[in-house]
Jmol script that loads the backbone (N, CA, C; Angstrom):
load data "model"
ATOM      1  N   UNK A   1     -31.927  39.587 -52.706  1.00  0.00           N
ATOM      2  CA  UNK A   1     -31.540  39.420 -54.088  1.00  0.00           C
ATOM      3  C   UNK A   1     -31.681  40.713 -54.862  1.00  0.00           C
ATOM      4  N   UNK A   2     -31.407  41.686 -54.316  1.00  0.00           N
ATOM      5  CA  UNK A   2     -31.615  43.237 -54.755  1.00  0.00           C
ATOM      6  C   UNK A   2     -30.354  43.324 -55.728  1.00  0.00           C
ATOM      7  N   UNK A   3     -30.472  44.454 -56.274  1.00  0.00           N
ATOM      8  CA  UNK A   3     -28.872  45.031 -57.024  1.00  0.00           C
ATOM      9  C   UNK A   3     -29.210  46.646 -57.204  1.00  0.00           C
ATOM     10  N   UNK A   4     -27.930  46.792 -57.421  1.00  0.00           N
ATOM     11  CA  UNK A   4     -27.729  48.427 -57.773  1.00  0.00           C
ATOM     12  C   UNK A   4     -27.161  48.326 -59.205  1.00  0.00           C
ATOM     13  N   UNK A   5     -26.893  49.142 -59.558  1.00  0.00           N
ATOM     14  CA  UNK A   5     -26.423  49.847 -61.136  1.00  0.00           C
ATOM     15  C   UNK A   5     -24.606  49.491 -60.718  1.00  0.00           C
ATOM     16  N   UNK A   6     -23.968  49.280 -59.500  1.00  0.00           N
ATOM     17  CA  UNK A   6     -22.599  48.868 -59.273  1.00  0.00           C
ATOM     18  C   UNK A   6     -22.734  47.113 -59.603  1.00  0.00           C
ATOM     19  N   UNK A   7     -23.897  46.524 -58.666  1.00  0.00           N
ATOM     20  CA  UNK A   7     -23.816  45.260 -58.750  1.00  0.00           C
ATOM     21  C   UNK A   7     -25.377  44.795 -59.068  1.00  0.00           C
ATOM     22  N   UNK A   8     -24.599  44.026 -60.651  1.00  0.00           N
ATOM     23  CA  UNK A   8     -26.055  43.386 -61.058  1.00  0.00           C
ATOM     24  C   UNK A   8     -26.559  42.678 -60.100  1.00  0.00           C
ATOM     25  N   UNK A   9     -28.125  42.219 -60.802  1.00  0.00           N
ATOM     26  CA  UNK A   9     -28.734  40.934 -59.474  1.00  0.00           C
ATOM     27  C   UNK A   9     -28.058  39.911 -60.201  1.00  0.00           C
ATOM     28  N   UNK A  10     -28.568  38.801 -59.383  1.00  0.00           N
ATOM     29  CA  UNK A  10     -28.008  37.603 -59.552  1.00  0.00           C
ATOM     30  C   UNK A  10     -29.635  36.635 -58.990  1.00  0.00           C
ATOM     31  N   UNK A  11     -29.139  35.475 -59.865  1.00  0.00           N
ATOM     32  CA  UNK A  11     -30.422  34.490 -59.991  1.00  0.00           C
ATOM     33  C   UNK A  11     -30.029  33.027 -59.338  1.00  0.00           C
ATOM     34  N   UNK A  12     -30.560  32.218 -58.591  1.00  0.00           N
ATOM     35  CA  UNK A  12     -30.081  31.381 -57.720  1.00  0.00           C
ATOM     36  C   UNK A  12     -31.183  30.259 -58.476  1.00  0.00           C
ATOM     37  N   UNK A  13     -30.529  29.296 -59.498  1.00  0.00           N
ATOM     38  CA  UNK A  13     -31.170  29.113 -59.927  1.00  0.00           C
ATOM     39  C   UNK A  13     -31.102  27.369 -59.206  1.00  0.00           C
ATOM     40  N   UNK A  14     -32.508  26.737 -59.359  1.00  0.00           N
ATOM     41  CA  UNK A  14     -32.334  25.576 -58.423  1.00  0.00           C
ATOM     42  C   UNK A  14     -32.876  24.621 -59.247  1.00  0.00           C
ATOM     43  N   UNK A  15     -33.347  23.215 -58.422  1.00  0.00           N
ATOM     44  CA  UNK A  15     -34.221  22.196 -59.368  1.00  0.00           C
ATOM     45  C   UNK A  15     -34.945  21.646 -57.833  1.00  0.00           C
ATOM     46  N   UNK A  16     -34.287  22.340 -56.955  1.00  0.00           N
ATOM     47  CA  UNK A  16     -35.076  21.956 -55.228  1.00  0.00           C
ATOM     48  C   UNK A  16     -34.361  22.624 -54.121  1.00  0.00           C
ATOM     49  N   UNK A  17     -34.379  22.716 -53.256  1.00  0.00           N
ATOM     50  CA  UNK A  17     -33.810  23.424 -52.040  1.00  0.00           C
ATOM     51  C   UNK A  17     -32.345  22.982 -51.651  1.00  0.00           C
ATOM     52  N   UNK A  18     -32.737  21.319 -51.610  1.00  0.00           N
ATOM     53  CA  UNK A  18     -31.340  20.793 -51.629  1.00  0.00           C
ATOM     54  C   UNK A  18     -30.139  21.153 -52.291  1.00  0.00           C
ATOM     55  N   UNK A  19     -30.466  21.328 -53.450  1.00  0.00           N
ATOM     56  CA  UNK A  19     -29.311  21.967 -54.481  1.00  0.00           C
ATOM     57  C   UNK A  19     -28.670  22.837 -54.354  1.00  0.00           C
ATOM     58  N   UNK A  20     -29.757  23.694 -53.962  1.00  0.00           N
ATOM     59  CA  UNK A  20     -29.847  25.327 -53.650  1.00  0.00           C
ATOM     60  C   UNK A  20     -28.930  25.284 -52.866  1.00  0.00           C
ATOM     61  N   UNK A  21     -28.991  24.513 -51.317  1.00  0.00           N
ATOM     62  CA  UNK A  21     -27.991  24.712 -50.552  1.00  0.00           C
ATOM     63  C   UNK A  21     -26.976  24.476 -50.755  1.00  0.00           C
ATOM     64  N   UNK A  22     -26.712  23.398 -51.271  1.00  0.00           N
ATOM     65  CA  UNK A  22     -25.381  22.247 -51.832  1.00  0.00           C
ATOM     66  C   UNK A  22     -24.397  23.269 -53.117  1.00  0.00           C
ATOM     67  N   UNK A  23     -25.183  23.245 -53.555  1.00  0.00           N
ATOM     68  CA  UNK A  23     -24.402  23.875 -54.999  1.00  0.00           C
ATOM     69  C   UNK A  23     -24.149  25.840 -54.998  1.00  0.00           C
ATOM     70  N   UNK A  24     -25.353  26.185 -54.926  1.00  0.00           N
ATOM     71  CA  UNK A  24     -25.542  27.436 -54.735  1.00  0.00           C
ATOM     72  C   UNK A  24     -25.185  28.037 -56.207  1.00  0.00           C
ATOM     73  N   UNK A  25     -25.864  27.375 -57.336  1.00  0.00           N
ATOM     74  CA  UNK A  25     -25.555  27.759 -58.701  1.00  0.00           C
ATOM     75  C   UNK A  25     -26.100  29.485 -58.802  1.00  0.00           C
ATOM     76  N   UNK A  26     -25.251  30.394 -59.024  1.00  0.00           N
ATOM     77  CA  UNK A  26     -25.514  31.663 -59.914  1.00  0.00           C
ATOM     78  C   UNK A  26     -25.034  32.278 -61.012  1.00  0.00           C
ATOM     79  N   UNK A  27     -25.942  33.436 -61.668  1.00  0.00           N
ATOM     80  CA  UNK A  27     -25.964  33.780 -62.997  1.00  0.00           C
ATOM     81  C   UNK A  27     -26.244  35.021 -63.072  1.00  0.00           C
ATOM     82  N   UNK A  28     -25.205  36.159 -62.921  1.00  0.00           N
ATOM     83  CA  UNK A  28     -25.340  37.223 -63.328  1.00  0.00           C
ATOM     84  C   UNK A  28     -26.089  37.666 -64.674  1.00  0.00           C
ATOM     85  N   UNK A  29     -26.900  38.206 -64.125  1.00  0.00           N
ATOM     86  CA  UNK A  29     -28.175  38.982 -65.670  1.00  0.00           C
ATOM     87  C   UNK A  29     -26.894  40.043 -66.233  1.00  0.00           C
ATOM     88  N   UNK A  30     -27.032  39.641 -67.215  1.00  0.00           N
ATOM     89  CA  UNK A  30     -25.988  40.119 -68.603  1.00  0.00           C
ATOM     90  C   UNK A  30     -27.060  41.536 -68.821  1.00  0.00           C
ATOM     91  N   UNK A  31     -26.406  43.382 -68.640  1.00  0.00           N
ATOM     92  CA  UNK A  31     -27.411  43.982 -68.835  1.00  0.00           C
ATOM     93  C   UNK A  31     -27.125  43.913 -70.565  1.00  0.00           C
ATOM     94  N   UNK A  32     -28.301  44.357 -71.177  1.00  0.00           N
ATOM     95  CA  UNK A  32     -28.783  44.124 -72.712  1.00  0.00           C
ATOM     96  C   UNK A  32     -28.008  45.463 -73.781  1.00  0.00           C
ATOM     97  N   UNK A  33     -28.105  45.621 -74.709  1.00  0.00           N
ATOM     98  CA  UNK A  33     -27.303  46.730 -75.597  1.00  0.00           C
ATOM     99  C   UNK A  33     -28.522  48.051 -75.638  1.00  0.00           C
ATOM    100  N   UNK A  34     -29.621  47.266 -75.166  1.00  0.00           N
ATOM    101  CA  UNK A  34     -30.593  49.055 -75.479  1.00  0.00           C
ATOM    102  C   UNK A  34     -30.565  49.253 -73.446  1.00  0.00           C
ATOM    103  N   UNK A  35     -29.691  48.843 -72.876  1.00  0.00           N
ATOM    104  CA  UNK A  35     -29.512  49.861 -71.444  1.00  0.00           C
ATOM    105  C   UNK A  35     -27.545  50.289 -71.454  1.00  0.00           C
ATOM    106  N   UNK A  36     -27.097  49.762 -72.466  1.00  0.00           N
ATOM    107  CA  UNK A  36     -26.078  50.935 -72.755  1.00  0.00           C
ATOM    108  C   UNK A  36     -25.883  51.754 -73.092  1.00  0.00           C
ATOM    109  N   UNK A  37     -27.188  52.448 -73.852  1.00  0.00           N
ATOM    110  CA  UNK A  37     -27.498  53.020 -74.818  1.00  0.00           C
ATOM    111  C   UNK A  37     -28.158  54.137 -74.000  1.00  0.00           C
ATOM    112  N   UNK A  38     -28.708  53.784 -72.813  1.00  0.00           N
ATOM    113  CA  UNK A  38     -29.450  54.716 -72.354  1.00  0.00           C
ATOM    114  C   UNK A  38     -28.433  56.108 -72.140  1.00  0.00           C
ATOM    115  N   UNK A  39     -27.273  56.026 -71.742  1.00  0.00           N
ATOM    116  CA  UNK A  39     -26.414  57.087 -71.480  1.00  0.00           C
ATOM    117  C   UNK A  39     -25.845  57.634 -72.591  1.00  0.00           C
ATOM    118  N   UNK A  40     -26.214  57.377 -73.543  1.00  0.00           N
ATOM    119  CA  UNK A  40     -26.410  58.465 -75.162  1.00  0.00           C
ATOM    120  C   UNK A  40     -27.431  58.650 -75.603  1.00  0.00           C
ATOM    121  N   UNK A  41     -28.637  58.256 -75.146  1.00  0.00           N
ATOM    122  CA  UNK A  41     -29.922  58.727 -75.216  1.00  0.00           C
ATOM    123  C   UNK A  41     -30.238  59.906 -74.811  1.00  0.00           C
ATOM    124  N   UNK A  42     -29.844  59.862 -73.315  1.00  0.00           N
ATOM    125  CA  UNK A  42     -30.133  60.517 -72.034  1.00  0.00           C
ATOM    126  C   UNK A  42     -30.556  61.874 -72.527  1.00  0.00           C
ATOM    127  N   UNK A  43     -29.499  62.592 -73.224  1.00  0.00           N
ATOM    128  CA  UNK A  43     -29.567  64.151 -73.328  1.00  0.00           C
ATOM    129  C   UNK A  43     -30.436  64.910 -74.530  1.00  0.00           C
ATOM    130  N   UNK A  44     -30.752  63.650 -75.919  1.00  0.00           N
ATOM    131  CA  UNK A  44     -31.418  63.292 -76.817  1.00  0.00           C
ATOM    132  C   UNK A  44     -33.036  63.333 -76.218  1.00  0.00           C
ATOM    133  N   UNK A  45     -33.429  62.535 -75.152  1.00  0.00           N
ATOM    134  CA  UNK A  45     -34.725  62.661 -74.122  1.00  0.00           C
ATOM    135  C   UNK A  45     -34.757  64.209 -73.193  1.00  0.00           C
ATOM    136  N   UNK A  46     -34.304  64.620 -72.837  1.00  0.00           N
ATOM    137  CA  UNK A  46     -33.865  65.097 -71.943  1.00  0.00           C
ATOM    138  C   UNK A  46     -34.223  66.893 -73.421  1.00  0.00           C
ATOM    139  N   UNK A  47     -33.950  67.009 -74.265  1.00  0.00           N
ATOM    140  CA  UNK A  47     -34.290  67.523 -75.286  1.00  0.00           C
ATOM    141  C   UNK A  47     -35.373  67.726 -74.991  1.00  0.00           C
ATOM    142  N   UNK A  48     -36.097  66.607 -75.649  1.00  0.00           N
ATOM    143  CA  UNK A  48     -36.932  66.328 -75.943  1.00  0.00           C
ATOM    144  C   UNK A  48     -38.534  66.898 -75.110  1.00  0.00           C
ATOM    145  N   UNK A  49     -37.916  66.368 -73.752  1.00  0.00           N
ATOM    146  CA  UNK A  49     -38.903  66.940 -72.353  1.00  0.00           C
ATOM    147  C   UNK A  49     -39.073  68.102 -72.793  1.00  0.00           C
ATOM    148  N   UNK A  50     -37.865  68.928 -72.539  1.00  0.00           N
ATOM    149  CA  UNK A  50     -37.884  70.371 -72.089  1.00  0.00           C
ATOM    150  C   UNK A  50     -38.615  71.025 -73.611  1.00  0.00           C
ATOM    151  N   UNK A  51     -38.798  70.245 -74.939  1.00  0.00           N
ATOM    152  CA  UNK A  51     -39.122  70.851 -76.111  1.00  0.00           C
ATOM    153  C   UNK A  51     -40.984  70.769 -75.905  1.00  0.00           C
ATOM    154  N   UNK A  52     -41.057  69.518 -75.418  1.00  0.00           N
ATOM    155  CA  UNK A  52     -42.702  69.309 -75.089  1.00  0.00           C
ATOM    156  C   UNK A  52     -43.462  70.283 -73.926  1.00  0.00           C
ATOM    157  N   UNK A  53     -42.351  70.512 -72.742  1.00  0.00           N
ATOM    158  CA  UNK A  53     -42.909  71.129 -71.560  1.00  0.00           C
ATOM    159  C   UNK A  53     -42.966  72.682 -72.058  1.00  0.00           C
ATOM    160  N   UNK A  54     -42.323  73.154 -73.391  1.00  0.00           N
ATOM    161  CA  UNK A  54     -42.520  74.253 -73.946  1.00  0.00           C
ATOM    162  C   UNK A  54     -43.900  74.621 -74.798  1.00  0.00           C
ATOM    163  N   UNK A  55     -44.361  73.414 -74.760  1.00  0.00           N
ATOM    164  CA  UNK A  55     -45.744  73.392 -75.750  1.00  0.00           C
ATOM    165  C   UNK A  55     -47.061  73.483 -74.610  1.00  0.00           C
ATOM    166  N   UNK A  56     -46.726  73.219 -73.378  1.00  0.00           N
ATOM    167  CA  UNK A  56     -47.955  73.460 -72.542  1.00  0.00           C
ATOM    168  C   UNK A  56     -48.188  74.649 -71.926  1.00  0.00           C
ATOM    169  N   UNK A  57     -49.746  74.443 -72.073  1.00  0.00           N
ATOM    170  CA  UNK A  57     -50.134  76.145 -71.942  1.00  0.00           C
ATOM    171  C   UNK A  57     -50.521  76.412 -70.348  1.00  0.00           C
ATOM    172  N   UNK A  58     -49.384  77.128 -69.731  1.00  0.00           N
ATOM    173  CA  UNK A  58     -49.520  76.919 -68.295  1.00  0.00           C
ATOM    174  C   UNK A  58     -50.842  78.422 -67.755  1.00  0.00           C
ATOM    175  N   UNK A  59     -51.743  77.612 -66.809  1.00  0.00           N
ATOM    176  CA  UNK A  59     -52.509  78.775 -66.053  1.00  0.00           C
ATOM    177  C   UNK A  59     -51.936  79.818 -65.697  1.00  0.00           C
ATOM    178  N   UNK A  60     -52.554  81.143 -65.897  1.00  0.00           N
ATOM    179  CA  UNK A  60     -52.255  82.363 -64.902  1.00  0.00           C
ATOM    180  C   UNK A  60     -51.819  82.387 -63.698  1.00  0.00           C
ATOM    181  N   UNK A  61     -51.314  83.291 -62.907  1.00  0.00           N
ATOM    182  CA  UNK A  61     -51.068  83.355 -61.206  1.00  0.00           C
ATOM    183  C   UNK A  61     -52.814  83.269 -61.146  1.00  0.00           C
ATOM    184  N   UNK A  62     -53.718  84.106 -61.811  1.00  0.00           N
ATOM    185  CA  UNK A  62     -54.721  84.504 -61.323  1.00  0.00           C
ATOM    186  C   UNK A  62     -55.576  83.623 -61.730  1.00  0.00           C
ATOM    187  N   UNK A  63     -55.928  82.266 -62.270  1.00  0.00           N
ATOM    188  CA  UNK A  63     -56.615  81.093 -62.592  1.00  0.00           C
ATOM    189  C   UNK A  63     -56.005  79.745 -61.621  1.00  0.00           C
ATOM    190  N   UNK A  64     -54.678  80.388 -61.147  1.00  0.00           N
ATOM    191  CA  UNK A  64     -54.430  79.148 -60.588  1.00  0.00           C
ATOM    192  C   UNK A  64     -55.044  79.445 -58.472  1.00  0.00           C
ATOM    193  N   UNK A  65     -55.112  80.865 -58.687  1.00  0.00           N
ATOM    194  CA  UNK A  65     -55.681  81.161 -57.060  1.00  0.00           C
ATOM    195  C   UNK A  65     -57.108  80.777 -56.953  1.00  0.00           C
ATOM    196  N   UNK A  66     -57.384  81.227 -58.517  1.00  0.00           N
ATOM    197  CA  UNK A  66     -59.039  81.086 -58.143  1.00  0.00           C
ATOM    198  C   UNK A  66     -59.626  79.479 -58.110  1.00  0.00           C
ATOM    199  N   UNK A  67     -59.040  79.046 -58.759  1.00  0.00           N
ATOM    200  CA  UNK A  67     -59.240  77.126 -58.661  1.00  0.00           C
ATOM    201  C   UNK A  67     -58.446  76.695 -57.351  1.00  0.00           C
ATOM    202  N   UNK A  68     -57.545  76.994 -56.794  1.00  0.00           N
ATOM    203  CA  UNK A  68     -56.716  76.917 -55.224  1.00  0.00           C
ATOM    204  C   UNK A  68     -58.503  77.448 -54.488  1.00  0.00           C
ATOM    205  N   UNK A  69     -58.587  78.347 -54.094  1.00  0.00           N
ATOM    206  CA  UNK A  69     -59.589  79.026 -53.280  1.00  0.00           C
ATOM    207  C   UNK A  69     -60.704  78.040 -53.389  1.00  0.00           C
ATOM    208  N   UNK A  70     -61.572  77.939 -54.781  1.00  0.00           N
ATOM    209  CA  UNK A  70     -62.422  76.807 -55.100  1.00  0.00           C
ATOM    210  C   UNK A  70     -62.453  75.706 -54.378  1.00  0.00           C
ATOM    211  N   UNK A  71     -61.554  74.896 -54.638  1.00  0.00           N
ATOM    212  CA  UNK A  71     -61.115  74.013 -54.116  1.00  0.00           C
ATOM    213  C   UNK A  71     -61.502  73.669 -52.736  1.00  0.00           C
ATOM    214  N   UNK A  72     -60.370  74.474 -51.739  1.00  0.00           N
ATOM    215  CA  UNK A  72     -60.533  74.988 -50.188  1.00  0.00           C
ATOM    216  C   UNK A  72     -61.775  75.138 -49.986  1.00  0.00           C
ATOM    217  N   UNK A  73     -62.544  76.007 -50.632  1.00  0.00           N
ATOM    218  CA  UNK A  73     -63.901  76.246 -50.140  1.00  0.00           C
ATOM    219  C   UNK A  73     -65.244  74.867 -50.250  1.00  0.00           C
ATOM    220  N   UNK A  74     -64.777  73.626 -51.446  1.00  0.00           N
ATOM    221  CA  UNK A  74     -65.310  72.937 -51.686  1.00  0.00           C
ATOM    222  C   UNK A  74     -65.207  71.740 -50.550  1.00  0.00           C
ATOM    223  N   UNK A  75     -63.534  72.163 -50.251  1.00  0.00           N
ATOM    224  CA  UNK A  75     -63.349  70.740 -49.164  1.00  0.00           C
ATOM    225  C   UNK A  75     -63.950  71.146 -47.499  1.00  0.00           C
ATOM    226  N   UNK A  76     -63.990  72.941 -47.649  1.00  0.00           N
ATOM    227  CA  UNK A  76     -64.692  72.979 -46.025  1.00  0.00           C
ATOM    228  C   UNK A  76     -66.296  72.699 -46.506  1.00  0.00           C
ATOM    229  N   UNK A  77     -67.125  72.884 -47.196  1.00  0.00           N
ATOM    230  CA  UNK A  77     -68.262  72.657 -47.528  1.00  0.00           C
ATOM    231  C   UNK A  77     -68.586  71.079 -47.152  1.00  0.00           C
ATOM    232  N   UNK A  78     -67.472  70.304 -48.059  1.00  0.00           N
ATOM    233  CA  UNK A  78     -67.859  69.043 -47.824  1.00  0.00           C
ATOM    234  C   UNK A  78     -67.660  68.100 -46.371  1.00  0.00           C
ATOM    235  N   UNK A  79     -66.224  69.197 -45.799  1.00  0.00           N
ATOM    236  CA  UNK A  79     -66.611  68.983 -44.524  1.00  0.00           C
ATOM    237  C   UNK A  79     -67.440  68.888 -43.248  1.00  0.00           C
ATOM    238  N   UNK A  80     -68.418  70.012 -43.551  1.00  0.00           N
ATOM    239  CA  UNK A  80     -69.145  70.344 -42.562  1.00  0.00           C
ATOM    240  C   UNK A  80     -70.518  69.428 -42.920  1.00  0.00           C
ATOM    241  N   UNK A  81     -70.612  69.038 -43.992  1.00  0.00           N
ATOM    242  CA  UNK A  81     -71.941  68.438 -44.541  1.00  0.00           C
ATOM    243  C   UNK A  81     -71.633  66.497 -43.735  1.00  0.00           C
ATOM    244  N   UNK A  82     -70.285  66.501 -43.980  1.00  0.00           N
ATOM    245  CA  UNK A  82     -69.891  64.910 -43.440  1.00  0.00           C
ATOM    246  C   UNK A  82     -70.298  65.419 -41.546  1.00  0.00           C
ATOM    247  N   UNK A  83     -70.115  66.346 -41.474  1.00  0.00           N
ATOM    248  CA  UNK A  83     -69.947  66.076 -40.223  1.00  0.00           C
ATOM    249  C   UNK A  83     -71.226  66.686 -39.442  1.00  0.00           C
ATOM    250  N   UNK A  84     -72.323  67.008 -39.825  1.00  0.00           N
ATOM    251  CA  UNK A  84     -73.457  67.151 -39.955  1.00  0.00           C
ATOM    252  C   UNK A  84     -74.126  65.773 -40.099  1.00  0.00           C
ATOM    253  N   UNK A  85     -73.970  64.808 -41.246  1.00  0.00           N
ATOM    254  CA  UNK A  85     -74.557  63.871 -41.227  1.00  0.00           C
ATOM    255  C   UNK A  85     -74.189  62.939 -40.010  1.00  0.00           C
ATOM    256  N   UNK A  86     -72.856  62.709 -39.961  1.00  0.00           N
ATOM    257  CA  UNK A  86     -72.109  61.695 -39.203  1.00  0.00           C
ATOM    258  C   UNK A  86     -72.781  62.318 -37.528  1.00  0.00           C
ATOM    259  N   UNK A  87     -73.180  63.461 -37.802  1.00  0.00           N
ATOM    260  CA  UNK A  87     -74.097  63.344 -35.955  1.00  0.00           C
ATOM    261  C   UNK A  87     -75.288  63.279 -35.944  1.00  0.00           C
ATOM    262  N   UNK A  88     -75.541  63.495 -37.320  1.00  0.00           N
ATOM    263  CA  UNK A  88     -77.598  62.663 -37.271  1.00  0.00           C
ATOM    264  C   UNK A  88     -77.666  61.149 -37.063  1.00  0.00           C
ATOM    265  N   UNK A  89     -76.238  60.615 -37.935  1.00  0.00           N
ATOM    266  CA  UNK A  89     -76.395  59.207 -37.826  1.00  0.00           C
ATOM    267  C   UNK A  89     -76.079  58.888 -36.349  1.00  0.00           C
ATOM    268  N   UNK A  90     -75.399  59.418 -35.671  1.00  0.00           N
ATOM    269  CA  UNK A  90     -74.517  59.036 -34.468  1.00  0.00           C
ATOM    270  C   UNK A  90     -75.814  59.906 -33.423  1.00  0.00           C
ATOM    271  N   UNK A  91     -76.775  60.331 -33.179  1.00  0.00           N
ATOM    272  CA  UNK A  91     -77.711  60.559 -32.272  1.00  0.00           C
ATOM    273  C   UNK A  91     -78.705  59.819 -32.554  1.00  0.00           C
ATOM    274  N   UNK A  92     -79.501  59.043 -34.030  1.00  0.00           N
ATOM    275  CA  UNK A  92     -79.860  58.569 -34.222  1.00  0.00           C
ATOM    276  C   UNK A  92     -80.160  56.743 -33.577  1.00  0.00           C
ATOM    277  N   UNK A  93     -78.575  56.727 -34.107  1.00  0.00           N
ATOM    278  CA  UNK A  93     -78.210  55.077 -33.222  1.00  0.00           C
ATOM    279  C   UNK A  93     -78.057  54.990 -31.464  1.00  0.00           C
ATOM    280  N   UNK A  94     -77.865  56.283 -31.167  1.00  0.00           N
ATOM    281  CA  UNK A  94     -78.243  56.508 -29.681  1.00  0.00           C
ATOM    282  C   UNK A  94     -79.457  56.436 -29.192  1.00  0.00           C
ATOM    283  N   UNK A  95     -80.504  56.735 -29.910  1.00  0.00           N
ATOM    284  CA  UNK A  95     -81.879  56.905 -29.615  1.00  0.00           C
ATOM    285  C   UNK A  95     -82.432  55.746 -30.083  1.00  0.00           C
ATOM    286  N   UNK A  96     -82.380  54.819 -30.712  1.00  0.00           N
ATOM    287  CA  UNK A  96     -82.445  53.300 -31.225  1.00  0.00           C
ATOM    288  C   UNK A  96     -81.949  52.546 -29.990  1.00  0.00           C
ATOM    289  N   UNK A  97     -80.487  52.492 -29.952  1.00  0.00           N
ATOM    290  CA  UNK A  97     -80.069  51.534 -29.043  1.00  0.00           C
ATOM    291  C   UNK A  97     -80.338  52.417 -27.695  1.00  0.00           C
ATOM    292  N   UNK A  98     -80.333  53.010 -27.658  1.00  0.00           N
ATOM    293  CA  UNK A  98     -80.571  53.241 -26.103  1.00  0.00           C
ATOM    294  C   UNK A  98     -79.586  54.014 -25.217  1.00  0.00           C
TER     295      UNK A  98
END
end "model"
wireframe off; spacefill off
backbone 0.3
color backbone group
């Protein structure tokens, strides 16, 4: 019961299964006057973005390496610490169970 923007959905509307089969009543969804609208909006929004994405204050090359690097260095850190624990726990339960 999918649709595209070529072909609306459609609603199979019933009162039981029987019907459903028998009759096979449908009802194209009527699209509404604010999605006709969208394609004279469009370029009005579309403004609009590019006026806001002008107001953000984008990082340096050189703030965005040093938080990149950070980062990297935080996720091998936290790597080696998981995997440090995960063999205390894992020699641990060896020496327990046997």
């Amino acid at each position: 019961m999918g649709s595209t923007p070529s072909t609306p959905a459609k609603v199979i509307l019933c009162a039981n299964i029987q019907t459903a089969r028998n009759k096979k009543i449908e009802v194209t969804l009527k699209t509404t006057a604010k999605n006709k609208n969208f394609l004279k909006k469009a370029p009005q929004f579309i403004g609009e973005v590019r006026e806001e994405a002008s107001k953000v204050t984008w990082p340096s090359r050189k703030e965005t390496s040093l938080t990149t690097t950070i980062v990297f260095v935080f996720a091998i850190i936290a790597a080696i610490y998981f995997m440090i624990v995960d063999q205390i726990i894992y020699r641990a339960l060896h020496w327990i169970i046997g």
